[in-house]
C-alpha positions in Angstrom: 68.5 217.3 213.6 68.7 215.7 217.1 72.1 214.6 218.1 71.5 211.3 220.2 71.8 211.2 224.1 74.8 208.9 224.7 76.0 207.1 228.0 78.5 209.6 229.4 79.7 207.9 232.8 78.3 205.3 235.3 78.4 204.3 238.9 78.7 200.9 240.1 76.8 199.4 243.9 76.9 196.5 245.1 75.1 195.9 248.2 74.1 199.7 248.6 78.1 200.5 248.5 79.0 203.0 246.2 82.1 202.3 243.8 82.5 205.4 242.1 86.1 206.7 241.7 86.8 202.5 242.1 84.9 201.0 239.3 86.6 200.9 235.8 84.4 199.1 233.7 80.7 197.4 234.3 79.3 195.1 231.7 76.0 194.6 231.8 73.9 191.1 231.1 73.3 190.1 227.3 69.5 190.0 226.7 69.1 187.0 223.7 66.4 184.6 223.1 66.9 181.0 222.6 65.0 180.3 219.6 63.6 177.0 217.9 63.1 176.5 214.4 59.7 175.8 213.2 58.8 174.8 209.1 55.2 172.8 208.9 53.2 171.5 205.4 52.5 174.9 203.9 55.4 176.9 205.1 57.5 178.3 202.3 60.2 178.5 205.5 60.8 178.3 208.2 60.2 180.8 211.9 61.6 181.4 214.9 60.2 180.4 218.1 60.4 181.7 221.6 61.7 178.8 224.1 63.2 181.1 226.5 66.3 183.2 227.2 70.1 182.9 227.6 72.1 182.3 230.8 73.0 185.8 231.4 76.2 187.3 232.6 77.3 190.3 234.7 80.9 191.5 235.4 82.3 194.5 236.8 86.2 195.5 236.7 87.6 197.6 239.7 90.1 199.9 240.0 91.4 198.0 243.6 91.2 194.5 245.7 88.7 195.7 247.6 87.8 193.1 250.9 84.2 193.4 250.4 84.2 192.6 246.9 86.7 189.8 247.1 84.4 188.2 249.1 81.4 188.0 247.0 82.7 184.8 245.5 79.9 182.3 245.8 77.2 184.9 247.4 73.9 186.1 245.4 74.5 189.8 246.5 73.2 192.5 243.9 75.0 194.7 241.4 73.1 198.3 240.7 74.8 199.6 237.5 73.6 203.8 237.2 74.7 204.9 233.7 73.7 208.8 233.0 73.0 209.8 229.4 73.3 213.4 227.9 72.9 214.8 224.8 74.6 217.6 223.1 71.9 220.3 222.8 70.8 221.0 226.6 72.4 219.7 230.1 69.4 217.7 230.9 70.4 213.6 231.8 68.6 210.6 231.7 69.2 208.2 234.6 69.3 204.2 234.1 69.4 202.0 237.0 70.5 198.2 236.2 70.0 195.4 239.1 71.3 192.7 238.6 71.1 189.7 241.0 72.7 186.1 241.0 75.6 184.1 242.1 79.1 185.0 241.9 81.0 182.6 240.3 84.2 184.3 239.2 87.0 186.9 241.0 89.9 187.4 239.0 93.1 188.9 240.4 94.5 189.8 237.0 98.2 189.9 235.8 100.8 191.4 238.4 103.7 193.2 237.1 105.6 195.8 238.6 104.5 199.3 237.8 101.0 197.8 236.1 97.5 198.4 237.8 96.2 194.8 238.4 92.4 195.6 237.9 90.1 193.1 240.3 87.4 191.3 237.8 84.2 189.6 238.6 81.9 188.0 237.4 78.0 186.6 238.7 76.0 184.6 236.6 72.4 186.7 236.5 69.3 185.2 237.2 68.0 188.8 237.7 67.8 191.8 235.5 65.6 194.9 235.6 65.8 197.9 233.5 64.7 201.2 234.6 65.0 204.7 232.9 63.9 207.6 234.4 61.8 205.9 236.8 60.0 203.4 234.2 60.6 200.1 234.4 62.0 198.6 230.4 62.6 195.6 231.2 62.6 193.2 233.9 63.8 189.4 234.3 63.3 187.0 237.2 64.8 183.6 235.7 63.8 181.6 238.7 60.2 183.3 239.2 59.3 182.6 235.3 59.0 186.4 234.5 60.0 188.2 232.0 58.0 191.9 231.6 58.9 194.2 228.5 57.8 197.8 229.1 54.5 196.6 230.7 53.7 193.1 229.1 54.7 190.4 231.5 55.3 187.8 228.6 54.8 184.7 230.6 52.1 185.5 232.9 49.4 183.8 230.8 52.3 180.8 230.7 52.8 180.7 234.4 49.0 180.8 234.9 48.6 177.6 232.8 51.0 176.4 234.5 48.8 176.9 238.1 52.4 179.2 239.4 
C-alpha cells in the first residue's frame, strides 16, 4: 500500500518577498467551469457545455500589518503560493509553485481585542493562475489572454485562432 503524499507546509511571496514565519493561511483560486445546458431532438437528456470559467479568487491571511502588504490594495502585484508535499515512506518532497496575478480588491484589518492576534486578510480577484509541480507546468490560466492550458493542451488555442487573436 502507498500512503498518499500530503501538503505539509507552504510559503507565501508576493512580489519576490518571502512571508514565511508571517503567513498563516493562503487560499488558493477555485478552478470551476461555467457550464450551459444543452438537450436537442434525439437527446434522452441533457449535457453540459464548456462556456468558460469562474471569476477566481485568491486570499492570503498574515500573521502581522505588514506596510508592503497593506499597500497592495488596488495594485495587480503577484502572489507565489509554494506548498511542499511528503509522504510517509521516504523524505523525498514534491514542490508546487502557485502564481497567481490580478487586482487587489480587499485588505481586511480584522477584529481588535485586547490580548487577540488581529490576523491581516487579503484578498485579489485572479485573472492569473499557473500550476506547476516539480517543474511541470499542470495548469495554467490567462483570463485576459483567452488561455487556458491543462497539462499540455492549450484548450482555446484552436478558439483564439478562429477568432484571428
Amino acid at each position: 500500500m502507498q500512503y498518499p503524499r500530503t501538503i505539509r507546509n507552504f510559503n507565501a511571496f508576493i512580489n519576490a518577498q518571502s512571508y514565511a514565519g508571517r503567513v498563516l493561511e493562503g487560499k488558493p483560486p477555485e478552478v470551476k467551469l461555467i457550464t450551459a445546458n444543452h438537450r436537442a431532438g434525439g437527446m434522452d437528456g441533457s449535457i453540459a457545455q464548456d462556456m468558460g470559467i469562474e471569476a477566481m479568487k485568491t486570499e492570503i491571511t498574515l500573521a502581522e500589518w505588514a506596510t508592503e502588504a497593506i499597500k497592495l490594495i488596488g495594485t495587480r502585484e503577484r502572489v507565489t503560493f509554494r506548498p511542499g508535499a511528503m509522504g510517509q515512506e521516504d523524505f523525498s518532497a514534491d514542490s508546487f509553485v502557485m502564481t497567481m496575478g490580478g487586482l487587489w480588491s480587499s485588505t481586511n484589518f480584522g477584529d481588535l481585542k485586547p490580548g487577540s492576534d488581529a490576523p491581516l486578510k487579503l484578498s485579489q480577484e485572479t485573472d492569473y493562475f499557473r500550476v506547476i509541480k516539480n517543474g511541470k507546468t499542470l495548469i495554467e490560466i490567462d483570463t485576459k489572454g483567452g488561455k487556458r492550458k491543462v497539462g499540455d493542451t492549450d484548450q482555446l488555442a484552436e478558439l483564439r485562432k478562429a477568432m484571428g487573436i
